[in-house]
N, C-alpha and C positions, 0 to 999 in steps of 0.2 A: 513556752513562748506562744503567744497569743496575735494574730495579724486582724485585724479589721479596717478594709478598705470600704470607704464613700457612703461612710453610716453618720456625713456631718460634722459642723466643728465643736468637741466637746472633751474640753482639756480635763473632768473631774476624775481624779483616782478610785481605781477600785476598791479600795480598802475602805469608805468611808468616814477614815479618821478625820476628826474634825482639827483644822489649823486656824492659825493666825497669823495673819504679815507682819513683823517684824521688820522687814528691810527688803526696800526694790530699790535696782541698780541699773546703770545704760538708759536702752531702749527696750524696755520690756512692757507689752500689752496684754491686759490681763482677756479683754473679749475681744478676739478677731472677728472680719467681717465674716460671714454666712461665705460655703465653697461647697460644691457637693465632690471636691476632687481633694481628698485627703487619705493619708495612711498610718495607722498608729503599730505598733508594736509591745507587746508588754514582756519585760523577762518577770517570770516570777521565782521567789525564793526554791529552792528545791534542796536535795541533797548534796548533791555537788557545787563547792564555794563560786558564784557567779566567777570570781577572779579565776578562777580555773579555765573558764570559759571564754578568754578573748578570742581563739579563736573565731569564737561566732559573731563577734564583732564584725570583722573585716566580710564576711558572709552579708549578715544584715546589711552593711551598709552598700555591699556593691548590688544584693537586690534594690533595693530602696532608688541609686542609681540608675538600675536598669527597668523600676518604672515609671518613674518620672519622666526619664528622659523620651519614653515612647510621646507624651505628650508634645513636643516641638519638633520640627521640621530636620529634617539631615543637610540643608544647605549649608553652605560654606560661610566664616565671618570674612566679612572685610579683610583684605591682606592677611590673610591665614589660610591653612591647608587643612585646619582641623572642622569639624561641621558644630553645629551648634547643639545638636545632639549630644555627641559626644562630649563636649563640651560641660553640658548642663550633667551629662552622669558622671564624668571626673567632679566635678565641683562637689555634688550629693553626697558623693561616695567618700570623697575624703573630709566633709564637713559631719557627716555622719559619723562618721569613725571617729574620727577625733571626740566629739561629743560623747558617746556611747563607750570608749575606754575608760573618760574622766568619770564616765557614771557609776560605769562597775570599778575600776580601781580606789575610789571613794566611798564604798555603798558598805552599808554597814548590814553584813548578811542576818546578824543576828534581830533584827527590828521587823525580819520576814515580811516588809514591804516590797513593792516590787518598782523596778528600772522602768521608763515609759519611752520611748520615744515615738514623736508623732511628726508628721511633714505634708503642709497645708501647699496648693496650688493655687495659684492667681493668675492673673492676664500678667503679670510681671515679675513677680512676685512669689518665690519659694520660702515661706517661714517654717525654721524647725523649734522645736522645744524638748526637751529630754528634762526628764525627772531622776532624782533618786534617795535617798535616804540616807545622812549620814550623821556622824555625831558631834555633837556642840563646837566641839573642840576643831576639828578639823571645818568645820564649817566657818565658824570665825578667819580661821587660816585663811580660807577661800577667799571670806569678804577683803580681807586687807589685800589677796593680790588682785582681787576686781577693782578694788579703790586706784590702786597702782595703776594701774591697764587703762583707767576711766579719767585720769588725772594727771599722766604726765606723758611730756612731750612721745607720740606714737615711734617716729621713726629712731630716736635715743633709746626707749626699751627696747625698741625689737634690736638693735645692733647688741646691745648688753644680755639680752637675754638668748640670742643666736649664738656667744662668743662663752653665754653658760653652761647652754646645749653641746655647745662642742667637745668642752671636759667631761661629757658624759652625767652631770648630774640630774635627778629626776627633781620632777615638777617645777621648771623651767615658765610652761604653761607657753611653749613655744606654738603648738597650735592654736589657740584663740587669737594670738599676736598674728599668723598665719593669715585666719579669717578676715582679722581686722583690716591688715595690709595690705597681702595680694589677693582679697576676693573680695574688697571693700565692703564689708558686710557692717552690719549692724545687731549688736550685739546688749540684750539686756537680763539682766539676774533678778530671781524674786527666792528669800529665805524666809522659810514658818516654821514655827515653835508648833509640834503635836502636842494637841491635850493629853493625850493617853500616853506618851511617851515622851516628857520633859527633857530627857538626853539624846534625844535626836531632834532631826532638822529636815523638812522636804527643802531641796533645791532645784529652782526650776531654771536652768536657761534657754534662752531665746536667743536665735537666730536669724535675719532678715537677711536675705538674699535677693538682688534682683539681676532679673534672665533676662 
C-alpha cells in the first residue's frame, strides 16, 4: 500500500497500460480543477488475494476520514449536536469504504493491476475516485446496474433494493443508492478496454461530495 499526500491532482495509473473509453456514465469528470490538498492511495497486487484483505478497507477509509476532516472547523450545524467535523469524517469514512470493498470484491487479482483510491479537497467540495480491474464480464454487469441507478425513479430503487438487502443477498449495490440518497452525492462511471489485456476492464468511479 502506497499513500501520497499533496503531490497535485493526477488521476494516471501506475501500470502505464494504455486504455480506451468505451463508456462514461453519471457525473463523471475526466480533469479536475488544480488543489494542492489531495490523498491517493494505491493497493498493489501481492501475495495475499486483496479479498482477503477487507479488513484494511474499514482501516483506510476511517484514516482517510480522520484527514480530511482536520481541514474544517469542530463547530456545530444548525440544529444538531454533532460538529461538522465529525460530520465530514463519518461521511469519508463510510463513502470510502463502500467504494474500496466494491473495488477489491470486483478486482480481478490475477491482471496484477493495482486498486487506487484518491480524495481531492475544495472550498466545498470532496471529490473521490477509486480504480480497479476487473473482467469483461463482470464489468458489463456493473454497466447495466449503473444504467439502472442513472435511469429510474431514485426513491422506487432504493425502497426495492433496501427490502433486497434485507433477505440478505449480495450485490444489492445498496451503498451507491446510500450515496445517492442520504448524502446527496453525485455520482459518475468511466469503463476502458486495456490494450494489453482485452479481458479486462479499468473502472473508474466518481464521487462528488459537497461539505
Amino acid at each position: 500500500m502506497n499513500i501520497s499526500p499533496n503531490l497535485g491532482v493526477n488521476f494516471a495509473q501506475d501500470d502505464m497500460t494504455q486504455t480506451s473509453t468505451i463508456k462514461v456514465l453519471g457525473d463523471f469528470c475526466d480533469r479536475l480543477p488544480h488543489t494542492e490538498e489531495y490523498l491517493t492511495i494505491n493497493f498493489s497486487p501481492s501475495t495475499a488475494p486483496r479479498k482477503q484483505r477487507w479488513g484494511n478497507n474499514g482501516l483506510s477509509a476511517d484514516f482517510l476520514g480522520d484527514y480530511f476532516a482536520a481541514f474544517f472547523p469542530g463547530d456545530k450545524l444548525p440544529d444538531s449536536k454533532i460538529g461538522k467535523q465529525e460530520t465530514v469524517k463519518g461521511s469519508v469514512s463510510f463513502i470510502a469504504n463502500e467504494l474500496l470493498e466494491n473495488a477489491m470484491k470486483y478486482s480481478q487479482d490475477s491482471s496484477k493491476l493495482p486498486v487506487n483510491i484518491a480524495l481531492c479537497l475544495y472550498d466545498r467540495q470532496l471529490i473521490f475516485t477509486v480504480t480497479n480491474h476487473t473482467d469483461c464480464r463482470e464489468a458489463e454487469k456493473y454497466q447495466t446496474f449503473v444504467h439502472e441507478i442513472t435511469t429510474s425513479d431514485l426513491d422506487e430503487l432504493y425502497t426495492q433494493k433496501l427490502e433486497l438487502a434485507a433477505t440478505g443477498a449480495e450485490g444489492s449495490g445498496m451503498g451507491l443508492l446510500i450515496m445517492l440518497n442520504d448524502y446527496d452525492a453525485k455520482l459518475g462511471w468511466k469503463f476502458e478496454t486495456l490494450a494489453e489485456l482485452p479481458n479486462v476492464m479499468r473502472v473508474t468511479v466518481m464521487v462528488q461530495l459537497e461539505v
